[in-house]
C-alpha positions in Angstrom: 0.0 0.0 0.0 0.8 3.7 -0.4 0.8 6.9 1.3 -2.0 7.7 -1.1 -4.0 4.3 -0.5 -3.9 2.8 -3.3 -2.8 -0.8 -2.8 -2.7 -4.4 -4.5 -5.1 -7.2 -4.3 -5.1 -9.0 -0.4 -2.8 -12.0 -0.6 -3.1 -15.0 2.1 0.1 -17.3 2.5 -0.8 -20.2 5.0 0.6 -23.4 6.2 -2.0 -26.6 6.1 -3.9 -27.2 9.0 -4.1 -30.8 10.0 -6.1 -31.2 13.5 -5.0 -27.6 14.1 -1.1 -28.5 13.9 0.7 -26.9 11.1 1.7 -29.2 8.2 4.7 -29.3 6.2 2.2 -27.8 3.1 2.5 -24.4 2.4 0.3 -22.3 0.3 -0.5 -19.0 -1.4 -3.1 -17.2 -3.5 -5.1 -13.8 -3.5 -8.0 -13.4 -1.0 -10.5 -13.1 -3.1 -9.9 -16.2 -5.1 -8.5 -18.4 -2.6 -11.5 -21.1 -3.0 -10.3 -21.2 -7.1 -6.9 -21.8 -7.4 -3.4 -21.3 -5.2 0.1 -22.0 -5.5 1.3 -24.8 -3.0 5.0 -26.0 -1.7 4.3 -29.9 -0.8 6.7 -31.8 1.5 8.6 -34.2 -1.6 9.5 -30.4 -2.7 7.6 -30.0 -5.6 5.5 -26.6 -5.8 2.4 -26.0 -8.3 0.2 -23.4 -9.5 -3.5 -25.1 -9.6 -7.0 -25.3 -9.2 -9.1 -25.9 -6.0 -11.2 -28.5 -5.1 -14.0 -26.4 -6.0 -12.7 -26.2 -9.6 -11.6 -28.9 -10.3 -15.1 -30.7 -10.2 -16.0 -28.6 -12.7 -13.4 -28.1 -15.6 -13.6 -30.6 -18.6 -12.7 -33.9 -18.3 -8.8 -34.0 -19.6 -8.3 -30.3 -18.5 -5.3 -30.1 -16.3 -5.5 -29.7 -12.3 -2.2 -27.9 -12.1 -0.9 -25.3 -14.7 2.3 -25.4 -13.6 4.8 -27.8 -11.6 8.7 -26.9 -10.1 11.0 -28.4 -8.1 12.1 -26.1 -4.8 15.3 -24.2 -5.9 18.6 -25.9 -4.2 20.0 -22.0 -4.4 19.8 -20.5 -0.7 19.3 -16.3 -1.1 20.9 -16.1 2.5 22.3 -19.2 4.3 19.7 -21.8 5.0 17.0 -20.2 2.9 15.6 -21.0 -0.5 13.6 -19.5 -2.6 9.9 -20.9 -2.9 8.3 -17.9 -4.7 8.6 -13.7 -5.6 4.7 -11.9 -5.8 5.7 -8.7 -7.2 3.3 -5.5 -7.1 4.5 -2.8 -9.6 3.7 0.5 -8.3 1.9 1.1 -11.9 -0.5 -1.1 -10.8 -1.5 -0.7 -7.5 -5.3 0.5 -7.2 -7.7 2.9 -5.2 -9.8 0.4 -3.4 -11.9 -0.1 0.0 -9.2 -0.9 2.7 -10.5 -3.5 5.2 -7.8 -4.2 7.2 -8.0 -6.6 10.1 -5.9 -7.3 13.4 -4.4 -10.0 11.1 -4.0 -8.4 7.9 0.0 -7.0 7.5 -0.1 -3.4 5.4 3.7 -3.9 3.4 4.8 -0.7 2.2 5.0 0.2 -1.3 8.0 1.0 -3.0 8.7 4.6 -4.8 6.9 5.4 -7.9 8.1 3.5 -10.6 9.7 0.5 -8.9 8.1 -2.7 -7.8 7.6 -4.5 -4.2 8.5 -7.5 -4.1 7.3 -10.3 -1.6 9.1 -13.2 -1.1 8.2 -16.5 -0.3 11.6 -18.5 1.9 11.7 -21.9 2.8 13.8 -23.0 5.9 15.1 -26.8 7.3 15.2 -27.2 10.7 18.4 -25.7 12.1 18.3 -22.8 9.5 19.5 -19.7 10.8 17.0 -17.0 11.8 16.7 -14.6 9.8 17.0 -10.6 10.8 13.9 -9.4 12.3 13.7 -6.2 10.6 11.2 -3.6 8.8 11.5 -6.5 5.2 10.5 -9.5 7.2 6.7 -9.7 7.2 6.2 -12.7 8.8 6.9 -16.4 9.6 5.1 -19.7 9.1 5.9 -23.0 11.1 6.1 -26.0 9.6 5.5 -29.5 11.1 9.0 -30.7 10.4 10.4 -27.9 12.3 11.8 -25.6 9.4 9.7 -22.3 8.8 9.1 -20.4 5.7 9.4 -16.6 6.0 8.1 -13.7 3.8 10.3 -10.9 3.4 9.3 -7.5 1.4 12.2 -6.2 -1.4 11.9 -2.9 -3.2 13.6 -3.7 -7.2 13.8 -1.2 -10.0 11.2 -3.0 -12.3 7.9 -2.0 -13.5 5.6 -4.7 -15.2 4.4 -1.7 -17.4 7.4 -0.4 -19.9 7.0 3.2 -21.4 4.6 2.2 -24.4 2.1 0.8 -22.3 2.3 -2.8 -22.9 3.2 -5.9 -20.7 6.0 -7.9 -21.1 5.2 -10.2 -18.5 2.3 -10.8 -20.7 4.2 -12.8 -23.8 6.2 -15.1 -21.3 3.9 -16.0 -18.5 1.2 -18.1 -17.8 -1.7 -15.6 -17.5 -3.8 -17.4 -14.3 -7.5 -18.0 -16.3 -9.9 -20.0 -14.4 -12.2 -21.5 -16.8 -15.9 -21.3 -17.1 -15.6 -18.2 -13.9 -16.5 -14.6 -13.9 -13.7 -12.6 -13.9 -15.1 -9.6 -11.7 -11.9 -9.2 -10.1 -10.1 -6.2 -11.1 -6.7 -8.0 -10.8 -4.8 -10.5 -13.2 -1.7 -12.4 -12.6 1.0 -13.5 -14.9 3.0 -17.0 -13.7 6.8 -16.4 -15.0 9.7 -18.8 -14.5 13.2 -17.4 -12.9 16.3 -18.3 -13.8 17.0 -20.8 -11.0 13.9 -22.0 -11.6 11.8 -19.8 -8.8 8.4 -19.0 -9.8 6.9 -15.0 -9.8 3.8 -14.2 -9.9 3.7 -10.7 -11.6 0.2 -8.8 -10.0 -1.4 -6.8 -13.3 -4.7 -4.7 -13.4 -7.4 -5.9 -15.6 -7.6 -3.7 -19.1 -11.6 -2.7 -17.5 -10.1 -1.3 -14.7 -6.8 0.5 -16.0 -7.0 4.4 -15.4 -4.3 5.8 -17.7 -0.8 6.2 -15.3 1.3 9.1 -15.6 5.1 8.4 -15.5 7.2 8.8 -12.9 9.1 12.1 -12.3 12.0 12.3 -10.7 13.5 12.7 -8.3 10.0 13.8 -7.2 8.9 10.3 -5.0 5.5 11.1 -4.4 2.3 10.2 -6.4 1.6 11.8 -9.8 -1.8 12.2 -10.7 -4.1 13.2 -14.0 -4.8 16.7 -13.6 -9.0 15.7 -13.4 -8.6 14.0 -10.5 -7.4 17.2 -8.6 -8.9 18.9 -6.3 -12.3 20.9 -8.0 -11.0 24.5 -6.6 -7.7 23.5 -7.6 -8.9 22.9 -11.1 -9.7 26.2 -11.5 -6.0 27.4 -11.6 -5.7 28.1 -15.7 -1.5 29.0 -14.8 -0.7 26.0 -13.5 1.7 23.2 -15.2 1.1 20.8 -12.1 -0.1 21.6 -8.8 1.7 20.2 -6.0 -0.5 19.1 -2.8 1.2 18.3 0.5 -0.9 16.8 3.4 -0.7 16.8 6.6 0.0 13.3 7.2 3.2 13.4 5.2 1.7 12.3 1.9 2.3 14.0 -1.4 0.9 14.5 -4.6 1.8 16.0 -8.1 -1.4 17.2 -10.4 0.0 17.2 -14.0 -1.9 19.3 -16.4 -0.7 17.4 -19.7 -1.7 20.0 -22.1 1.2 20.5 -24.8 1.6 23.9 -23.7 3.9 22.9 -20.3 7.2 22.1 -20.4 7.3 19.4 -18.0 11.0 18.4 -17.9 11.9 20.2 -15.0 8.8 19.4 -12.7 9.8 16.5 -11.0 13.3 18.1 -10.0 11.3 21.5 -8.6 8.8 19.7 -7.3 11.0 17.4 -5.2 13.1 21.1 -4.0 9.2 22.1 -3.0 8.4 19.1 -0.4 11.6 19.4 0.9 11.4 22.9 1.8 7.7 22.6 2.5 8.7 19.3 5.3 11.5 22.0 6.4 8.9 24.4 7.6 10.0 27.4 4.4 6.7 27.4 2.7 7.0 30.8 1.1 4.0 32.6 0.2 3.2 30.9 -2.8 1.9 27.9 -1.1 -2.0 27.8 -0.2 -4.3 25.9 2.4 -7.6 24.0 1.3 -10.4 23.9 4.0 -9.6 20.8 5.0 -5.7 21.6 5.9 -4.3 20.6 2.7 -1.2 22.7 1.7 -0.8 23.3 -2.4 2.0 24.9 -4.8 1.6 25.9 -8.3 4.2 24.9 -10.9 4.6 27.0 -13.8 6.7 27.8 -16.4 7.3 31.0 -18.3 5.8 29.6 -21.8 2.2 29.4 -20.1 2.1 33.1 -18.8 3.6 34.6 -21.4 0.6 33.3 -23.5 -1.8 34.0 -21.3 -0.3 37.5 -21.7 -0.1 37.6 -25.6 -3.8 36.3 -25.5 -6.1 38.4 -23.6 
């Protein structure tokens, strides 16, 4: 999740219950499909991507019950711990949705615009060392043999949307269809090998729910948003090549106006100077207050009034 909210589908990871004793089974999938299909670590090794129960009583005859099968990587990414699986949420394609967060639900923190969080899956043996107990670990799941397998949050410098718009992941994944469902879900997921044989799933959002993403500017760090979904009053300010809005919990937020008339190459490098005078306490007087607290910048540049000037 963000500072602005917006956030990725609700994942579950889980270790089997048998008579209320954790198993050595270990299991992960989205929330809001967990009764239709899941990827699972069984104790010979072997992980899948499959179906459910549910499903699987109702695909065709022949269909296959697993869409994927791997063997548990022998590579350990710190001593004693090997890699089961990566769930990676591009910042591109997190969403504004109803948060309901529980005492059990853990809020990971997104990584900057642009880059991708990454959640990874670990598997330890009995005796495996423990691992750091810092802001990336987001939890730990016992196994019945003793070992654990841990979940620890990474921030990388990959987006699964390049600068045309399209999806890589797309052409060398296995794109997770449940046959014969609704797909009322706004989220899709791509299955992509690694190259020690580590599965990612890739988190994408559905082309019905897309809402066209502005680019990140740096070395601005905070959100950048379509100039409609401003502020109405702050709408209203025809001068303006983005308007930058700094509440008062920290959060920030570029408005681009993306007409051709703004030169934009220089507005993520001014508005980074703004927040970090404005979290300085040197707001000058060019910075405003909504009702509500909000403090807001314009960003300009000499083009726009000087034809605002030559047009009256």
């Amino acid at each position: 999740m963000d500072s602005a909210g917006r956030r990725s589908a609700e994942w579950r990871a889980w270790t089997g219950k048998e008579r209320e004793r954790a198993t050595d089974e270990v299991y992960a999938a989205p929330r809001r499909r967990i009764d239709e299909f899941k990827i699972s670590l069984h104790s010979n090794g072997y992980a899948q991507y499959g179906f459910s129960e549910r499903v699987r009583q109702s695909i065709r005859p022949g269909d296959r019950h697993a869409l994927d099968r791997w063997q548990l990587s022998d590579v350990e990414v710190v001593p004693g711990w090997k890699p089961l699986l990566a769930l990676q949420f591009a910042d591109s394609q997190l969403l504004d949705e109803d948060t309901n967060i529980t005492a059990k639900t853990v809020v990971v923190p997104s990584a900057p615009a642009g880059q991708t969080t990454s959640v990874l899956l670990l598997v330890g043996e009995p005796g495996s060392p423990p691992l750091d107990n810092g802001p990336s670990l987001v939890g730990i799941l016992d196994r019945a043999s003793g070992g654990s397998v841990a979940l620890v949050s990474t921030h990388t410098a990959y987006d699964a949307i390049d600068q045309s718009g399209t999806v890589p992941a797309l052409a060398s994944g296995i794109s997770w269809k449940v046959p014969g469902l609704s797909q009322d879900d706004p989220h899709d997921w791509v299955l992509q090998a690694g190259s020690d044989g580590t599965r990612r799933v890739i988190e994408l959002v559905r082309a019905s729910h897309v809402q066209l993403q502005l680019p990140a500017l740096l070395p601005y760090r905070g959100a950048v948003r379509m100039w409609s979904d401003a502020p109405v009053e702050l709408q209203q300010l025809e001068l303006a090549c983005g308007i930058l809005v700094c509440r008062q919990d920290g959060a920030t937020e570029l408005f681009v106006d993306q007409r051709s008339r703004c030169d934009h190459s220089r507005l993520g490098a001014n508005a980074a100077d703004l927040c970090d005078s404005h979290a300085r306490g040197e707001a000058d007087s060019g910075w405003g207050r909504l009702p509500n607290g909000t403090s807001y910048t314009i960003l300009s540049t000499q083009r726009v009034p000087d034809e605002d000037a030559n047009n009256p």
